[in-house]
N, C-alpha and C positions, 0 to 999 in steps of 0.2 A: 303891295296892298297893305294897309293899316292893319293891326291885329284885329282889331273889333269889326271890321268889313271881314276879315277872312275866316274870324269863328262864325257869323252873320251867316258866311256863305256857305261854309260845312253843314251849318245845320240844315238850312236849307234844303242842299242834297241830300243829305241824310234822311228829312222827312220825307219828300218825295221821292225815297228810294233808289235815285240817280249813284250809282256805285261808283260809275266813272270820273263823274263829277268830284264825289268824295275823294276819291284815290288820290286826282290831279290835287286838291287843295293840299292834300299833305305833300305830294313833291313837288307842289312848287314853295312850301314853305323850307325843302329842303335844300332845294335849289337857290332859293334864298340864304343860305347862310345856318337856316338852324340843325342842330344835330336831332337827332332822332328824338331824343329823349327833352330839348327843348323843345320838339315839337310835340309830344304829346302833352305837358304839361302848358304851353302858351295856346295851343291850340286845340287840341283832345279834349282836355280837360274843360274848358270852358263850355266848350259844345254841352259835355256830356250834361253840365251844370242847368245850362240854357234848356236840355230838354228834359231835365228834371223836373224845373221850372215850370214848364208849359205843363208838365202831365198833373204836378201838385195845384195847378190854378185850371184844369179841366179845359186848358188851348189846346189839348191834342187829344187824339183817340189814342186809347191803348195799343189797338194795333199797330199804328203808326211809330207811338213811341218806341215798343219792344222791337220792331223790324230797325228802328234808327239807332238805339243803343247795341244791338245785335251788328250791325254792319260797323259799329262806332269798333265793337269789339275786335272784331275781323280783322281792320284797319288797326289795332294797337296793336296784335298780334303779329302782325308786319313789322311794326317800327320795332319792336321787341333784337328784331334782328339786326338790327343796326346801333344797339346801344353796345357804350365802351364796354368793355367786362374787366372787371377789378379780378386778383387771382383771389380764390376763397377764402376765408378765413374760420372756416369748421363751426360757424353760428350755424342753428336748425329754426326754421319759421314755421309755427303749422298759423296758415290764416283762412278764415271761414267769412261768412257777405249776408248779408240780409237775404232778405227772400225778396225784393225786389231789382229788376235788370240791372237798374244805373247803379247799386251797389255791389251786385258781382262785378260789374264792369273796374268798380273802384279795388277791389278785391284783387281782379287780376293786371290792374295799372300797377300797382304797389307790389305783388308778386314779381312780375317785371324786371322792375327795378333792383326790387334788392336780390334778386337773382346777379344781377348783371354787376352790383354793387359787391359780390360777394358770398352773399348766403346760400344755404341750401333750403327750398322754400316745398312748401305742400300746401298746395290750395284743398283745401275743401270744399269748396264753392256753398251754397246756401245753408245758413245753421241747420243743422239738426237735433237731435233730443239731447236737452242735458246729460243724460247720461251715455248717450252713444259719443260724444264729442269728450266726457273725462276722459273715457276707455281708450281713447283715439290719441288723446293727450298722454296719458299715463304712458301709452305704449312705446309713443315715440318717444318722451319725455325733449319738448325741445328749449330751447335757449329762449321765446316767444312766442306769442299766442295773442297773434292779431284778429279785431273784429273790427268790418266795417259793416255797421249795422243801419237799418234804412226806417225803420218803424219802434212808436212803443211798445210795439208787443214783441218785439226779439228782447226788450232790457227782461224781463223776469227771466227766463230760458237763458241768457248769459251772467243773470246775478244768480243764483241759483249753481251757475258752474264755477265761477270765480269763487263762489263759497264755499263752494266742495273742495276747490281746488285748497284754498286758502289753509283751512282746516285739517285739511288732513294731510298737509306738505308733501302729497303727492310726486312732486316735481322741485328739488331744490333748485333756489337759486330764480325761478319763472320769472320770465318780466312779461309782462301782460299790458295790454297797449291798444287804444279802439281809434279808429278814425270816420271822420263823415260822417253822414245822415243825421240820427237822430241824437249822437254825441254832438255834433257841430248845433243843432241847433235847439241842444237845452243844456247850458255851459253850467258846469260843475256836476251834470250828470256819471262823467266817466269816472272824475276824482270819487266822487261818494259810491259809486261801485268796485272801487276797490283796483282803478286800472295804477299801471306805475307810468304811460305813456297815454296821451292824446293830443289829434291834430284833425284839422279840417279836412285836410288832402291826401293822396297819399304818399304825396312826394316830400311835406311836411315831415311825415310819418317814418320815412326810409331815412330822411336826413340826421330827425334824433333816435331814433333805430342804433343808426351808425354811427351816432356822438355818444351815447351811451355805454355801447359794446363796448369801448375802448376803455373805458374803467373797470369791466365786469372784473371782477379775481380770477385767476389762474383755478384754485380751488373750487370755487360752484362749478365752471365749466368743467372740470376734473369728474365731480361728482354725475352732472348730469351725463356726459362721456359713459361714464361707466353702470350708470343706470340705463342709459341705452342698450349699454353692450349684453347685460343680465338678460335683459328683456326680447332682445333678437336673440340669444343662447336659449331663453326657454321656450319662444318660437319654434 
């Protein structure tokens, strides 16, 4: 089946809550030839797009939508288990999601991945207060600090933390990095808040993630390393 017929048809299932239906289109795309993790991104991902789509232009009820990105999740959380796994490489992700469904969904596509890519990840699922989210960061102090964020009202609540962050070097070394939603669609939003990474997807996102890490210095990761380890000692 053509890709665009068989995201066509996921969604389908997915709105009218057919599970079964959903299931089968992901293993026959696997059955097909795609790996797990081409299938979430050729086919996953476009869905989730498509019902983003419909709910930003009022094609669909809420309910329907949140039941379809919710079972959409379900389904990722499966293919999770079939992706290659790279051996780690001691990067730390803490990443947080808008407060609406299709961007935790993107939250935990990207978790996923660079899990499987390598990293050790910490979802937080939907932002919460400025200040609970430094404390959260300080504590773990990690290598990154992903946001895929879905609304303009999540930009003050994470410019506000970037600043904090920014200012008071909290965290040496942070690279900080937003992907989707309302990044993707007000370009040079994420550069003027101060991110060092942005991408539309979050498969974008894991790729220069992992182009980037490979330059980090020895030294910053030393540093954060061991601002970690202070921090779990005075735990």
């Amino acid at each position: 089946m053509p890709q665009a017929l068989a995201v066509e048809h996921l969604v389908t299932a997915l709105i009218s809550g057919d599970r079964a239906d959903a299931r089968d289109s992901l293993r026959d795309a696997i059955n097909n030839g795609y790996s797990a993790e081409a299938t979430a991104e050729r086919l996953v991902w476009p869905a989730a797009l498509t019902l983003d789509s419909f709910w930003r232009k009022d094609q669909i009820e809420r309910s329907a939508y949140q039941g379809a990105v919710l079972m959409l999740s379900q389904l990722v959380q499966r293919l999770e288990c079939g992706y290659t796994r790279a051996p780690q490489h001691g990067k730390v992700y803490v990443v947080v999601s808008g407060t609406e469904a299709g961007e935790t969904l993107a939250g935990e596509i990207f978790s996923g991945l660079a899990e499987a890519a390598g990293a050790e990840v910490v979802f937080l699922g939907p932002c919460g207060d400025a200040d609970d989210l430094f404390s959260a960061l300080s504590r773990r102090a990690p290598d990154a600090f992903v946001a895929f964020a879905s609304s303009a009202g999540d930009a003050p609540r994470l410019r506000a933390l970037i600043n904090r962050l920014r200012t008071t070097g909290a965290i040496p070394g942070l690279m900080i990095a937003f992907g989707g939603g309302v990044f993707a669609r007000a370009p040079g939003l994420a550069e003027e808040m101060g991110a060092d990474l942005w991408a539309d997807d979050p498969f974008e996102l894991v790729r220069s993630l992992g182009s980037r890490s490979t330059t980090t210095r020895d030294s910053t990761q030393a540093t954060r390393a061991a601002c970690r380890e202070r921090r779990r000692n005075a735990a």
